[in-house]
Phi, psi and omega in degrees: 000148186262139162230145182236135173239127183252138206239090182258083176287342176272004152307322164306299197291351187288294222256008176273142162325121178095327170267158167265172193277352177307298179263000156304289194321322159304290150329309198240045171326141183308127189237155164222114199253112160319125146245050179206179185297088170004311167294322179314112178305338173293332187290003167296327198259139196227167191207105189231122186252156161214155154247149154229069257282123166266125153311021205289103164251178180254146177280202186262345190255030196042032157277148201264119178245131171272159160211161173267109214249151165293158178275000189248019180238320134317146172274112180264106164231176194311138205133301202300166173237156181224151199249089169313178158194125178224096179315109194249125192214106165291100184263027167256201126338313188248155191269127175227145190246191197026063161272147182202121195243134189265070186266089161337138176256088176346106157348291178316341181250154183240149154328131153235296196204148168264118188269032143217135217293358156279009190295159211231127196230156174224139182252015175241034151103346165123001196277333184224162172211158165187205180287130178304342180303336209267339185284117158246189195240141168258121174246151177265105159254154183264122202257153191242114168240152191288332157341304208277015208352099180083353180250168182245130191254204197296148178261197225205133177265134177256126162237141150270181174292129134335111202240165203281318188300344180259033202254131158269303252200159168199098145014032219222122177255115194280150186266009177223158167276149185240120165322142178315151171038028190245141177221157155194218225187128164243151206197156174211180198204135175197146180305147156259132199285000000 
């Protein structure tokens, strides 16, 4: 099996102080680290990712139209929601398969939604994934007892459910082989925190 791990490093320079997004993106090009072997028919799929920040105005006739703006034409700030989008294209001769693609979620963003509902998500850093209803979180609290009236005793680990904001990592193991010249677009969408 192939995995492509995709890097969305330009969020960092999006969210640093002083900069536009104009000169991050410049600065902080988009990376793809190959992990498999030159002979492999997978390294024919080639991948190109970009973001863009979703818009909401009011038009002229006062319906509310989202549009899709380059981040390098824009100020990206916390709030904002942004559209991952990752171009996917076999550019050799053979239809290739157990194609996977890993796409890290940037700290600065919190997960709203993966738009294709079979991608595989992990909230523990990329070590395990699944459907998020199947996922929780184990958090560390400081637990209160009454003995201590009010003071706080050691703290005491908890687990919840999982929520699309506790997403690291994101998955998609394609379920069909993709065919000589054939591409599509894998894609998520998240806040900036």
């Amino acid at each position: 099996m192939r995995k492509i791990l995709i890097e969305t490093a330009m969020i960092t320079g999006v969210l640093m102080a002083g900069l536009t997004a104009s000169q991050a993106a410049n600065a902080t090009p988009l990376s793809v680290a190959v992990q498999s072997a030159a002979t492999d028919p997978r390294a024919d799929v080639k991948i190109d990712s970009k973001i863009m920040v979703e818009r909401t105005e009011a038009s002229e006739s006062g319906e509310t139209v989202t549009t899709l703006v380059d981040p390098a034409t824009v100020k990206v700030i916390p709030g904002d929601t942004l559209l991952f989008i990752n171009t996917y294209r076999n550019t050799g001769k053979n239809a290739v398969t157990g194609f996977v693609v890993n796409n890290p979620v940037h700290s600065a963003v919190a997960l709203i939604e993966v738009l294709e509902d079979w991608a595989l998500l992990s909230v523990d850093g990329g070590k395990n994934f699944g459907k998020l209803p199947d996922l929780t979180v184990t958090e560390t609290v400081a637990a209160a007892t009454e003995e201590q009236a009010g003071e706080t005793a050691a703290p005491v680990q908890t687990t919840r459910p999982a929520v699309a904001s506790d997403v690291t990592h994101i998955r998609w193991v394609l379920p069909s082989p993709i065919a000589a010249g054939a591409s599509g677009e894998l894609r998520f969408r998240g806040v900036v925190k």
